[in-house]
N, C-alpha and C positions, 0 to 999 in steps of 0.2 A: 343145578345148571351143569351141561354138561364140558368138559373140555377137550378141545381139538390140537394133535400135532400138526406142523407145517412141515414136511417132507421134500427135501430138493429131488426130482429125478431119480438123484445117483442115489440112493436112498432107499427109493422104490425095488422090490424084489421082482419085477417081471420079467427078467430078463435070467431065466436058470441056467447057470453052467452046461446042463445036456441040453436045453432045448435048440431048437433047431429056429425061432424065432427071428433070429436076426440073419438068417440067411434069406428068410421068406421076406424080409423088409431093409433093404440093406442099407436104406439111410437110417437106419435107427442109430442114434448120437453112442452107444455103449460099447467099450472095446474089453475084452477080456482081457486080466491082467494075471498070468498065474504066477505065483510066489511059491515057498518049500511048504508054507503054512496052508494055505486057500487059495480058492480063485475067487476073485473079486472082481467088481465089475468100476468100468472109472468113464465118466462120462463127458464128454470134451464139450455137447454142448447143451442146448432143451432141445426135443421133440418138438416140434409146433404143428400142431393138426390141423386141420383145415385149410390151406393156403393152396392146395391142390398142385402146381407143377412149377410155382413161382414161391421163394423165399419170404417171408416178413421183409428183407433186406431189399429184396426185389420188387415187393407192392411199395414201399417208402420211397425207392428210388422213382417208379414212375407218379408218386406223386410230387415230389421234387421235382422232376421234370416239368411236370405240369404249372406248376408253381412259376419254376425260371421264367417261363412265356409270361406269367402274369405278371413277374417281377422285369419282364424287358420290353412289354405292351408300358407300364404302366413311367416307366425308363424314356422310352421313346416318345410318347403322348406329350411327358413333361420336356423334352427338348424338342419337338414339335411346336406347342403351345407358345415357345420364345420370338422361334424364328420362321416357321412356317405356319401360320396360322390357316391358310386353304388346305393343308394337308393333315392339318390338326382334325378339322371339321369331317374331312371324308373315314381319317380314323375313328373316332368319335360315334359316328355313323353308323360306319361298320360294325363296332363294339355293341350300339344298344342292337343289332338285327343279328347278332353272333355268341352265342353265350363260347366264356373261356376257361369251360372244365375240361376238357381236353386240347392242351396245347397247340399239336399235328395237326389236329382236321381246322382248328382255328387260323392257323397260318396257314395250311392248304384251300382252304377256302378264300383267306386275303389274296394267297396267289391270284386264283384264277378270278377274281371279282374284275379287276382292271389290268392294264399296264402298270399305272398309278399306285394302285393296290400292290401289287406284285414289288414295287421296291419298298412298299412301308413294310410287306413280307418279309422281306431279304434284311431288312436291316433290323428289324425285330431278332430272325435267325441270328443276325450278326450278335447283339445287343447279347441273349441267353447265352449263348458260348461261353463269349466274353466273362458274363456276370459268374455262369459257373465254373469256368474256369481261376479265373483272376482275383473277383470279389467277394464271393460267398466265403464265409466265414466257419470253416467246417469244425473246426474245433471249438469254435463258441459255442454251434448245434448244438455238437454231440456233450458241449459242459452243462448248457443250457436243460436239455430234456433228460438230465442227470440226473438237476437241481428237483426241476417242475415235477419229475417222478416222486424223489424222497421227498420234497414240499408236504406234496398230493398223500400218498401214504401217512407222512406224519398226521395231516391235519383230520383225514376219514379215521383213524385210529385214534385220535385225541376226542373227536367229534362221539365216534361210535361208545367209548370208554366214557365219557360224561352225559349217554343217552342211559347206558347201562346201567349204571354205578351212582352210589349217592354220594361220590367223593366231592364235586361239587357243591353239593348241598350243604353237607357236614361241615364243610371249611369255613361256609360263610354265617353260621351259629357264631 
């Protein structure tokens, strides 16, 4: 069986002292660091390839967006359902003839369906601000998908290691 190292980035040699590589790429995460000894390379952050002209930080945020609308549709409906039950219904309505994976064209379309529409719009807008400003809980998020990451990791590496391995088997002799 063979075995495999895990190498961070900063690790990786592609990045040579002469080459001219990181002039031709200039968001490449790697800064030259020269000492008396060597030059070394020291990497602030990961490369991430494929995201084309938007961040990882940047596609999460617009689905966080997307999300607020469904967390202030869903905000609104329920103090709707209390006290305005006729406007409860027309939301309601609108909801099953509108799908809400995208937030924007969801409320721009509530806009312009009615007048009526147009303020359960505006107060949905109102409602998302609000929530992300005031009530999201950003530092739970980011403890939260910390957790669910090393969870996730631990349990596929525990999982894959007693697919492997007959350490399982052997203990229970």
């Amino acid at each position: 069986m063979g075995s495999y190292a895990v190498l961070s980035p900063c690790q990786l040699s592609v990045c040579s002292p002469k080459s001219n590589w990181n002039k031709a790429y200039p968001s490449w995460p790697c800064k030259k660091l020269r000492t008396a000894q060597s030059t070394r390379l020291r990497c602030q952050k990961m490369y991430v390839p494929g995201f084309g002209e938007a961040s990882p930080e940047a596609k999460a945020a617009k689905n966080l967006h997307n999300f607020f609308t469904y967390v202030a549709v869903r905000i609104v409906t329920a103090q709707l359902q209390s006290y305005n039950p006729e406007a409860y219904e027309e939301l309601m309505g609108f909801l099953s003839r509108h799908s809400l994976n995208d937030g924007d064209e969801f409320c721009a379309n509530l806009m312009r369906e009615s007048s009526r529409h147009k303020s359960l719009a505006l107060r949905i807008l109102e409602v998302r601000s609000a929530y992300c400003k005031n009530d999201f809980e950003w530092d739970n998020l980011q403890r939260l998908a910390h957790k669910m990451v090393g969870d996730s990791n631990t349990r596929l590496m525990r999982d894959y290691i007693r697919e492997t391995t007959h350490v399982d088997r052997e203990s229970e002799k």
